[in-house]
C-alpha positions as CSV (number, residue, x, y, z in Angstrom):
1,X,71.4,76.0,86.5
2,X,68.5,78.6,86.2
3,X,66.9,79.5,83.7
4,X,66.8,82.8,84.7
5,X,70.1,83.2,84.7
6,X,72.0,86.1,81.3
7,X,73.8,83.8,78.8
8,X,76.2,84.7,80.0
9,X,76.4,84.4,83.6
10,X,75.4,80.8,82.5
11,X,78.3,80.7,80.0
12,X,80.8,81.8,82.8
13,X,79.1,79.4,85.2
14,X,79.5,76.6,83.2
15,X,83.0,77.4,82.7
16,X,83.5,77.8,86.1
17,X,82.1,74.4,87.5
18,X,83.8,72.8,84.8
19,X,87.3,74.4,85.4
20,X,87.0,73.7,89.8
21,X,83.3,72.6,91.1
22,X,84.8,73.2,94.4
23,X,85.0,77.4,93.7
24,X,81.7,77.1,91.9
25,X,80.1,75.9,95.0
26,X,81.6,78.5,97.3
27,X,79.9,81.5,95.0
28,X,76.6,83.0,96.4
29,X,73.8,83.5,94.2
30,X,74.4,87.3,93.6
31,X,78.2,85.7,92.7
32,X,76.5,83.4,90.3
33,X,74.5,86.0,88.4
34,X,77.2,88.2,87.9
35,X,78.7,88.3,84.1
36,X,80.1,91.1,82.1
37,X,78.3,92.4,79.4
38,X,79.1,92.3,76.0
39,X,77.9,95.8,75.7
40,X,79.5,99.3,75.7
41,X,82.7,98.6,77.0
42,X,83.4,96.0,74.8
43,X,82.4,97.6,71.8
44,X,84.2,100.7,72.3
45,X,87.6,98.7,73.1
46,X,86.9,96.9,69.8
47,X,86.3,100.7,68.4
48,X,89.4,101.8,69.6
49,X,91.6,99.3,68.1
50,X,90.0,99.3,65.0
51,X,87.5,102.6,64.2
52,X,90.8,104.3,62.7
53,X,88.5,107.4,61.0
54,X,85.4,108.2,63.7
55,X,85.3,106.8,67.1
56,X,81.9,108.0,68.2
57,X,81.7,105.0,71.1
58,X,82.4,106.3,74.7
59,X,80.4,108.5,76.8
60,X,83.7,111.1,77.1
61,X,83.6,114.6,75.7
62,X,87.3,114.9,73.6
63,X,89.0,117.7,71.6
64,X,91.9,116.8,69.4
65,X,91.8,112.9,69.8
66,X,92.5,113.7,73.4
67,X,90.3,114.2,76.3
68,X,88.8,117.4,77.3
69,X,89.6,119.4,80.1
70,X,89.6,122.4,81.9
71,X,92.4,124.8,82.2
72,X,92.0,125.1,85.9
73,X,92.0,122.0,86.8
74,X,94.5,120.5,84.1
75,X,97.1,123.6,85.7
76,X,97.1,121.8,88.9
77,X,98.5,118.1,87.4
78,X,102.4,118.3,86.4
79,X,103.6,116.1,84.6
80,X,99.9,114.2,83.1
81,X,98.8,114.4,79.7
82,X,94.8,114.4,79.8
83,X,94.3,110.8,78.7
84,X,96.4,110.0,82.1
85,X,94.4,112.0,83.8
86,X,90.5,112.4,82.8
87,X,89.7,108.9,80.8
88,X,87.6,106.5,81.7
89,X,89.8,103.3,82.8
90,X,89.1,99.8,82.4
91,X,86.7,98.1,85.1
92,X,89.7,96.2,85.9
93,X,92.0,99.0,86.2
94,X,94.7,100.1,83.9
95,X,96.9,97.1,82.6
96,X,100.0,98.4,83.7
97,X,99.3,98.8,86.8
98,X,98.2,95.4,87.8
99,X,101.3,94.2,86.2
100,X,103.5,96.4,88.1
101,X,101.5,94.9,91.3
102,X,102.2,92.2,90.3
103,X,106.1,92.3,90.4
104,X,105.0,93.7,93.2
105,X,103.6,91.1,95.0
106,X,106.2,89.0,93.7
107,X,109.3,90.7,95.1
108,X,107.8,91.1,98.7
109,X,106.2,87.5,99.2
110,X,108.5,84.8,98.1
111,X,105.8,82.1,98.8
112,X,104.1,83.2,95.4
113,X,106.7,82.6,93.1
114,X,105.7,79.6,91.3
115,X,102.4,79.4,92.7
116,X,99.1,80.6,90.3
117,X,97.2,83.2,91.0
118,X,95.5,86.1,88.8
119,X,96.3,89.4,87.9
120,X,95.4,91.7,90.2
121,X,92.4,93.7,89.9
122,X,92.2,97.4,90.7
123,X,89.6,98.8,93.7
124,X,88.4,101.3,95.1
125,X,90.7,101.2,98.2
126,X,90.8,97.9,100.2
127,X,87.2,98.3,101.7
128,X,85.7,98.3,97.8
129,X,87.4,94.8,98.1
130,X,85.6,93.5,100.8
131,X,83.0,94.2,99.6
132,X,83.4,92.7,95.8
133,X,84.4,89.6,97.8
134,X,81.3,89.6,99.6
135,X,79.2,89.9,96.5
136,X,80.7,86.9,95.3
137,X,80.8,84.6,97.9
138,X,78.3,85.7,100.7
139,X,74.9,84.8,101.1
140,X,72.1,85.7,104.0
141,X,73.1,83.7,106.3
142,X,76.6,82.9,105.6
143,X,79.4,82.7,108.5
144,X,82.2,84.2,108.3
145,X,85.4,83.7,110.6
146,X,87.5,86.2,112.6
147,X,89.1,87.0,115.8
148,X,87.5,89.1,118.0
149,X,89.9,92.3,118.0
150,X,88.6,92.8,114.3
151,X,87.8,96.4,111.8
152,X,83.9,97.4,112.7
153,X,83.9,97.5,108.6
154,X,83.5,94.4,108.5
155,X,80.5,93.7,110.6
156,X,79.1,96.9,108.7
157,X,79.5,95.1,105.0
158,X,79.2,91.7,106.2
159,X,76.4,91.3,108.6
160,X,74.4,94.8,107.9
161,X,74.8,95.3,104.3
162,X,74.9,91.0,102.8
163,X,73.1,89.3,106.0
164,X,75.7,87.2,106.7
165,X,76.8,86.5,110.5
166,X,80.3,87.1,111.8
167,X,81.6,84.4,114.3
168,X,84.8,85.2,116.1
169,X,87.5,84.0,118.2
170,X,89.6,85.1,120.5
171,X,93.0,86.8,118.9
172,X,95.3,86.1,121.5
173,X,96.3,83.0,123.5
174,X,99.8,83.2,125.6
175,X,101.2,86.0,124.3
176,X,100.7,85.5,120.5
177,X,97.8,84.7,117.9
178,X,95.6,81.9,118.6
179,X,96.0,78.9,116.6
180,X,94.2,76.5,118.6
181,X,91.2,78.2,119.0
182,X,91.4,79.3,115.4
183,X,91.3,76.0,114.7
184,X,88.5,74.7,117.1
185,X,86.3,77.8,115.4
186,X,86.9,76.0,111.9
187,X,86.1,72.8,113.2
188,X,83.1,73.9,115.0
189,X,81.9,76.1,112.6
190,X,82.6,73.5,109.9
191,X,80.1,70.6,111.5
192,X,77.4,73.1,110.4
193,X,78.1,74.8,106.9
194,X,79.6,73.3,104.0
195,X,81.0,76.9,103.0
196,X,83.1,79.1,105.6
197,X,84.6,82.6,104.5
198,X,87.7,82.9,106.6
199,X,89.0,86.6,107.4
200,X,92.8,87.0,108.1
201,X,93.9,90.7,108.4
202,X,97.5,91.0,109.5
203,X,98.6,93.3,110.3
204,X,95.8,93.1,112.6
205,X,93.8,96.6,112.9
206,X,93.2,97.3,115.8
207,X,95.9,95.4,118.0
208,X,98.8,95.9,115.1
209,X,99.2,92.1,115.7
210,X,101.8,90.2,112.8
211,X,102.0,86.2,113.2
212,X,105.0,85.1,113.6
213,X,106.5,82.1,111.5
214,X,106.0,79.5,113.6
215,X,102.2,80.8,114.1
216,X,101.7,81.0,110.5
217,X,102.6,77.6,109.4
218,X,99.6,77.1,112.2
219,X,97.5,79.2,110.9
220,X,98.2,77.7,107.3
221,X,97.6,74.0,108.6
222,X,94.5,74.9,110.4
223,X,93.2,75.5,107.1
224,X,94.6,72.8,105.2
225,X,92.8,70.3,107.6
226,X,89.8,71.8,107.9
227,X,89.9,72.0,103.7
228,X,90.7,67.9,103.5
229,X,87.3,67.4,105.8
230,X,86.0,69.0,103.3
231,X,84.4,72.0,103.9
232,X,84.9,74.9,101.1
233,X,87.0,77.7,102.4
234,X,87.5,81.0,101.1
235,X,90.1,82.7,102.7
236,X,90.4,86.2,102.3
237,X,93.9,87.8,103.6
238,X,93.2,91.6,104.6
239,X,97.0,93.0,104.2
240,X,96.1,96.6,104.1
241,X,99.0,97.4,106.6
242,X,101.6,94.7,104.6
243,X,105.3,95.6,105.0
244,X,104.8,97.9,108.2
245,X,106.9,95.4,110.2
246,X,109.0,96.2,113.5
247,X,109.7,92.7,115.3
248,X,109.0,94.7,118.4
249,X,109.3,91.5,121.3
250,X,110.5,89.2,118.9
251,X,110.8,88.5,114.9
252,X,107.4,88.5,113.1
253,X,106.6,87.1,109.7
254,X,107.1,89.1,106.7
255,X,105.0,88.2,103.5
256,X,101.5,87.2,103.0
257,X,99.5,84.5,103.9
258,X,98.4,84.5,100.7
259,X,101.2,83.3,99.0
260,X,101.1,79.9,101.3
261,X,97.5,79.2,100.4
262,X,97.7,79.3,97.1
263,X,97.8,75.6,95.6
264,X,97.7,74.5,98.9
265,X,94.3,72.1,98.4
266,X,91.2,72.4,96.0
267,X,88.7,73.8,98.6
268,X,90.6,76.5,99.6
269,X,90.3,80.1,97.3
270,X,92.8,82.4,98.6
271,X,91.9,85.9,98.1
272,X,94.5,89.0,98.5
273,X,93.1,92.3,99.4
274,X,95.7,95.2,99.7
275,X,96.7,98.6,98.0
276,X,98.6,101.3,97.9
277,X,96.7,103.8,100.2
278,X,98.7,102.6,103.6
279,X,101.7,100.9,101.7
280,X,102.4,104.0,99.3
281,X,101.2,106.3,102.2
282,X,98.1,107.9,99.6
283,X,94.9,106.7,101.4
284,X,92.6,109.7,99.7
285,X,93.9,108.2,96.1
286,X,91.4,105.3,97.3
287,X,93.7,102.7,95.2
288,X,93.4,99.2,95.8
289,X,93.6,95.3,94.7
290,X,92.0,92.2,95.0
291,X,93.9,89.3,93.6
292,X,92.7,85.8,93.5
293,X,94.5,82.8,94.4
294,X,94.0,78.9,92.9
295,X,93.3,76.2,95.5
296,X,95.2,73.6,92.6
297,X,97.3,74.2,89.8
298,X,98.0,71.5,88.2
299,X,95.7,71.8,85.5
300,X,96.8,74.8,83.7
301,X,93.8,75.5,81.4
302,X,90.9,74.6,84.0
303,X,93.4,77.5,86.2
304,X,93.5,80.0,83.7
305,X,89.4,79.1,82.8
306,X,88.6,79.8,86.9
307,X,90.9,83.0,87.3
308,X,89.3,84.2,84.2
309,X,85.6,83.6,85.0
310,X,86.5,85.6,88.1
311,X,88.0,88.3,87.1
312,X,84.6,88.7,84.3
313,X,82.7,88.3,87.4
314,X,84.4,91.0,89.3
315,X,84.7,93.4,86.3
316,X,80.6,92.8,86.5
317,X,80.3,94.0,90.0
318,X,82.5,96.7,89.7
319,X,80.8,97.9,86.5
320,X,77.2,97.6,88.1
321,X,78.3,99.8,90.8
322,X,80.7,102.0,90.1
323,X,81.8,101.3,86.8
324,X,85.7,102.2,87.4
325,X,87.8,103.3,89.5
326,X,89.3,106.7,88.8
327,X,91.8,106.9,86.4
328,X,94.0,109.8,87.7
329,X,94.3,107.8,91.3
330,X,96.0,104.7,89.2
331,X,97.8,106.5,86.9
332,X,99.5,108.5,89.9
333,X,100.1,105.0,91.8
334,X,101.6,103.4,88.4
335,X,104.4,106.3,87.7
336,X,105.3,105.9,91.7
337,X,105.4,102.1,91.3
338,X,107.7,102.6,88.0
339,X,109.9,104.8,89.8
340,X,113.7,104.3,90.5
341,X,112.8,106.2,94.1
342,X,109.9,104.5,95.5
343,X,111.9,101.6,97.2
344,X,114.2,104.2,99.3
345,X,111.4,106.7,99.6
346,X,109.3,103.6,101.5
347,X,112.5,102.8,103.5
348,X,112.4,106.0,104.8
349,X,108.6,106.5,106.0
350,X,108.9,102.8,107.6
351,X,111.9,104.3,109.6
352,X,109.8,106.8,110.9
353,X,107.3,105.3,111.4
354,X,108.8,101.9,113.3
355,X,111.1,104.9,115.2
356,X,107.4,105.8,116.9
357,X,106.3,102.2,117.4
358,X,109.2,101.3,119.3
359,X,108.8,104.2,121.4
360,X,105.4,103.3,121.9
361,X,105.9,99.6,123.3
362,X,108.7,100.9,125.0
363,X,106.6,103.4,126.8
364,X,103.4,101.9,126.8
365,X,105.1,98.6,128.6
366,X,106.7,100.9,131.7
367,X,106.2,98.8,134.6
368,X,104.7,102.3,136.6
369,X,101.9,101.6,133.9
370,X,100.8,98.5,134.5
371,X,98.2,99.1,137.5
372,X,96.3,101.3,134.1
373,X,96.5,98.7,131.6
374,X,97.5,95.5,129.7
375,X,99.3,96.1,126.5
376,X,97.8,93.7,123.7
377,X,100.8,92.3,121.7
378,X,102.0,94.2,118.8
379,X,104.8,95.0,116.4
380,X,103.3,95.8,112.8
381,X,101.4,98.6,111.3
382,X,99.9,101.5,112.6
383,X,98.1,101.1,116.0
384,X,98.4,99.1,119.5
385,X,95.6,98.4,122.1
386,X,95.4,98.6,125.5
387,X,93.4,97.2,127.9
388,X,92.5,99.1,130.1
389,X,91.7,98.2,134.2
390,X,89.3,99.6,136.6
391,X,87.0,102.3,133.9
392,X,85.4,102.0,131.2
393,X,87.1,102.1,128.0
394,X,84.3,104.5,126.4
395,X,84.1,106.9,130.0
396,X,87.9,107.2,129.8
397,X,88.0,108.1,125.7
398,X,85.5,111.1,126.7
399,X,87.2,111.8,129.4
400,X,90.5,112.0,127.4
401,X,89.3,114.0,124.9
402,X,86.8,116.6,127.5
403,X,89.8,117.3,130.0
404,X,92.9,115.7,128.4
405,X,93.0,117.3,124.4
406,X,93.4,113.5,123.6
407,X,91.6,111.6,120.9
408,X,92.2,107.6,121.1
409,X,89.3,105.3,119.7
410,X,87.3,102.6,121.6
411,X,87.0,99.3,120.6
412,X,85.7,97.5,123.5
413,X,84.1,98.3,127.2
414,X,87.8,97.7,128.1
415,X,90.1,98.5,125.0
416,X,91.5,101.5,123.6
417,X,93.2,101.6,120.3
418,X,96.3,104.3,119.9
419,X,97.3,105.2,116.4
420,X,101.1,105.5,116.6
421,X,100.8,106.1,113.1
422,X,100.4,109.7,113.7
423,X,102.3,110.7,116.9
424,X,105.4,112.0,116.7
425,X,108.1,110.2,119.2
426,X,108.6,113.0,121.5
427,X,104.2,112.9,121.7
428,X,104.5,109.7,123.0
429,X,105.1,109.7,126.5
430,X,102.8,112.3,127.2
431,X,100.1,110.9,125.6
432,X,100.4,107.8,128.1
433,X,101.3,110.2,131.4
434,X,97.9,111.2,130.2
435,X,95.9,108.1,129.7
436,X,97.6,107.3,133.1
437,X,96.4,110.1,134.6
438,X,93.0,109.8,133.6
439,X,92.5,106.8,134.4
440,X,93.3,107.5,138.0
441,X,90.9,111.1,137.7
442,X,88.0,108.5,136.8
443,X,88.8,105.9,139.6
444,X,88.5,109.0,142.4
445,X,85.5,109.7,141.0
């Protein structure tokens, strides 16, 4: 170990290889240096519990042992004292509300219960999440595994912003998710590195692809075997659309991927990243999580030693770059979590919202359609793909939007993506009778 290296990044290190040599080996050398300081943070929590006369510690301005605020701002927040509103929270987010995510977590994915994992850690949204796991885990260099219909964030963060090289395969093999060339991709990839971060975002953005049960036990196995030839996985589950499930063309699974990975063998760290910003429906409230999972749990002090050194490690990234994450977004997300309303209130929106997506796959699947396009298969979250035949994908989204009012995105020289998630159902027909049309418009030239 370096030299170099704080105290207490060596501290946390030594703690780390000591408590799973496996996840020590899978950090990169950013991951490695990271520790959390011992500095004003920790001396103003210890100032707060105990400096009972003056508490002259935190860089906040306050006015009768509250925070202070304006009156024109303050007037537009029912229902929040200042302290919910305008204090600084902790790195890791407020306490409550990773417990209440938690339960969370818990209720939704019944693989977890039993299994050990850590408390989950608040984000900036779910993108501040790829990124933390980047920092720890990615080096220059580095490969990293997903299909090919994947979110251009992740080539953005990844490859542009850490240097490391995105390999993918292809999504879909007969009908549903590839498991056999998911597989060979571990495999091959596996001959080479000793390390391999694994991305599984389902639902899938931009196809709106959910495994279905059958497919994720493959998905899980693929993993396990590529784990016992011993290569160090780190398998980070994307589930920024969880719960948006329709079973449109047959049943699809329901929890996490996560919850199966965890304890599932020593070289495999699963990592959750989700939030509330698509599950809650508040995406500007940027509100996130990144939980971590164990690869063993048998020992019960070496897993609390590991899930602690991350969660220092993450607090240290998060503090070196944005310090916190807002305290009026978590507070707001807490209440609504607490609430006796939520669950119905989410029962509702997923109504509407599946009412559109079955609309859309019944449409979008019209035999009179299929000269246009191939429909990718979908039946989760908030978009479907087509694929589009005889223009280009990229000609035909300018064309849309120059003749047609239409605005779909491109993902591909032949794929357009359609956000269902904000068309009404009666928008829906004529939004393909369009796409339709212009595809024909560009054919005649």
């Amino acid at each position: 170990m370096s030299d170099t290296l704080h105290p207490l990044a060596q501290a946390l290190n030594q703690s780390l290889e000591k408590a799973s040599p496996e996840v020590f080996s899978m950090l990169s050398a950013l991951g490695k240096r990271l520790y959390f300081p011992k500095g004003i943070l920790a001396q103003g929590a210890e100032a707060k519990a105990k400096a009972k006369r003056w508490n002259a510690t935190i860089g906040i301005a306050t006015e009768g042992d509250a925070p202070m605020y304006l009156p024109s701002i303050h007037k537009q927040l029912s229902g929040l004292t200042p302290d919910e509103a305008y204090n600084y929270a902790p790195p890791s987010g407020r306490q409550k509300l990773r417990e209440l995510w938690r339960d969370k977590l818990l209720a939704e994915n019944p693989s977890m219960k039993g299994k050990s994992f850590g408390l989950p850690i608040v984000t900036q949204a779910i993108t501040h999440g790829i990124a933390l796991a980047g920092d720890l885990f990615l080096d220059p260099g580095d490969v990293v595994i997903a299909p090919d219909q994947l979110w251009d964030n992740y080539s953005l963060t990844y490859e542009t912003r850490m240097g490391a090289r995105i390999v993918t395969f292809p999504l879909f093999a007969g009908g549903g998710f590839n498991v056999d060339g998911f597989a060979a991709s571990l495999r091959a990839q596996g001959k080479d590195h000793k390390k391999l971060v694994v991305m599984l975002n389902f639902p899938n953005n931009p196809t709106g692809y959910m495994p279905t049960e059958p497919e994720g036990q493959g998905i899980v196995a693929a993993l396990q075997a590529q784990a016992q030839a011993g290569t160090k996985l780190v398998v980070l589950c994307d589930d920024a659309y969880f719960g948006l499930f329709y079973h449109l063309g047959g049943a699809s699974m329901t929890e996490s991927l996560f919850g199966r990975l965890c304890n599932l063998h020593k070289n495999i760290l699963p990592v959750k990243l989700d939030g509330a910003t698509k599950e809650l429906f508040v995406w500007g409230l940027r509100c996130g999580f990144i939980t971590f999972g164990v690869g063993s749990g048998d020992n019960a002090q070496a897993t609390q030693s590991l899930l602690d050194a991350l969660d220092a490690k993450v607090r240290s990234a998060i503090r070196s770059a944005i310090s916190n994450s807002p305290m009026l977004s978590q507070t707001m997300v807490e209440k609504a979590l607490a609430s006796a309303a939520i669950a119905d209130e989410r029962k509702q929106k997923h109504a509407v919202l599946e009412a559109r997506a079955k609309e859309v796959f019944r449409v979008a699947n019209e035999a009179r359609f299929k000269p246009s396009w191939d429909v990718y298969p979908f039946n989760s979250g908030y978009f479907m793909l087509i694929k589009v035949k005889g223009v280009d994908a990229e000609k035909l989204r300018l064309h849309l939007l120059d003749k047609h009012g239409a605005g779909l995105i491109c993902t591909a020289p032949t794929d357009l993506r359609v956000a269902f998630s904000c068309l009404e159902v009666a928008q829906v027909q004529p939004l393909f009778e369009a796409v339709h049309q212009a595809i024909g418009e560009l054919r005649a030239g």
